[in-house]
Steps between C-alpha positions, in 0.01 A plus 500: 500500500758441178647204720826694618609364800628730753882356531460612132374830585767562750798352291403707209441808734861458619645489149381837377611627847839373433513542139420858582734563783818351233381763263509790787800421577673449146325830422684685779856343531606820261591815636209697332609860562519716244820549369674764191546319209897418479742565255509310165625443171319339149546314178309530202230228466644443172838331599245174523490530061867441538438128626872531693588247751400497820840601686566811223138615659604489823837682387284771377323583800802529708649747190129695521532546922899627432431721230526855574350791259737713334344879486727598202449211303120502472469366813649141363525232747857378547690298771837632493840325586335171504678157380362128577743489752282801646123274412665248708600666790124699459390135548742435812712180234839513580584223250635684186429146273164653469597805326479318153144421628423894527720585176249275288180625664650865456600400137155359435320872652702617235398302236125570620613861432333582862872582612805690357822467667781742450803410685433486843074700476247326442210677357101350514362538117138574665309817341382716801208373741244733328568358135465162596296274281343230644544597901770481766563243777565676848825331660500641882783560644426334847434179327784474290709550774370239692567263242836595457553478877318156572614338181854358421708399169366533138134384602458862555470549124147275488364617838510861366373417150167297662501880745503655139238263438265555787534862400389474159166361603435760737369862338603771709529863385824704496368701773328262645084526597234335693338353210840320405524098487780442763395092571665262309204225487760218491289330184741610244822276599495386124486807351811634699677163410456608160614859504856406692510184326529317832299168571179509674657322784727709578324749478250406776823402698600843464171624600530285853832597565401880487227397706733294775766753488200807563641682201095563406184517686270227416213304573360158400121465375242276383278573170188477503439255230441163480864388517477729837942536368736712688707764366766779699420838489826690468580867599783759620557494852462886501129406305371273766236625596361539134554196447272392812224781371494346138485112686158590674407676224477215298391273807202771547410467100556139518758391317736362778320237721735543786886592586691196687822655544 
């Protein structure tokens, strides 16, 4: 006998049984049917060399989801008949003060030369998808409207640049495959705070409010390390259940010691 008594026996039994019926049940909360892959825009990865601020990031997502291709023009991307009284209504502000707010962050995209504005068009300075250097970030469109319908006022601006964010890390094709990285392992909070110059707190505040508001699909594990830390897993609703497959993937190959929520 190793000297295990059995109260310790049955307490410990009862704490895999429950640790195991948590992760069950986190595992399934999502609706894990398959579904199309929606609608969605992208930005360059290299609009992160341009160090902008934070808010002209998030402006540029919005002006990425508005743009329209124009067949005649080389299929530029331009958002016609738009003014920052138009950005502010996109963002449901009725308080014209803040359209000195969008004038600077448009007159900084211009600066960046990632924008040209001619009277009332705005067109994206972004070379086509299949020249770009240095990869694409996927923006879906299903996300970005949640945002824009569950958020309020000019915070808009930094919850869509730490979306950009999320994106970045994630590698998915333009097409899209089996084989593509659709997690976001939740490890690289610093490294989005960097690229949407943003502090690392609010970026992980971001993080939980897309998580409270169920803008994303998510989970919370444990590493298996000897810190035994926890980190969110991160995915598009519509990718839920790859997000679950690539969780017990990694619980199977033993890098996750369990999921808690």
């Amino acid at each position: 006998m190793d000297g295990t008594k059995p109260f310790e026996i049955r307490r410990n039994h009862d704490k895999g049984e429950q640790r195991l019926q948590v992760m069950y049940k986190s595992l399934i909360k999502h609706d894990l049917e398959e579904k199309k892959p929606g609608a969605w825009g992208w930005l360059p990865k290299s609009v992160f060399d341009m160090e902008l601020s934070s808010r002209a990031y998030g402006l540029l997502v919005i002006l990425a989801m508005q743009a329209g291709p124009v067949p005649a023009v080389d299929n530029e991307r331009v958002i016609e008949r738009v003014s920052e009284t138009t950005i502010l209504r996109w963002l449901g502000i009725k308080n014209s003060n803040q359209r000195a707010l969008v004038h600077d962050l448009l007159r900084e995209l211009v600066e960046a030369e990632v924008i040209t504005i001619d009277g009332d068009c705005i067109k994206l300075d972004f070379p086509p998808i299949q020249s770009v250097e240095g990869g694409f970030s996927k923006i879906y469109a299903s996300t970005y409207q949640a945002i824009l319908d569950q958020s309020h006022g000019i915070a808009t601006f930094n919850r869509l640049a730490v979306y950009l964010g999320i994106r970045s890390m994630i590698f998915e094709g333009e097409k899209g495959g089996p084989n593509d990285n659709v997690v976001y392992k939740g490890r690289g909070n610093s490294w989005i705070a960097e690229r949407v110059n943003l502090p690392v707190a609010t970026v992980r505040n971001t993080i939980q409010w897309l998580i409270e508001h169920k803008i994303m699909a998510w989970n919370l594990v444990v590493n298996r390390n000897k810190y035994h830390n926890k980190h969110y897993y991160l995915a598009e609703q519509i990718q839920a259940e790859r997000l679950v497959s690539w969780i017990c993937t990694e619980l199977k190959g033993g890098f996750l010691l369990r999921v808690v929520a």
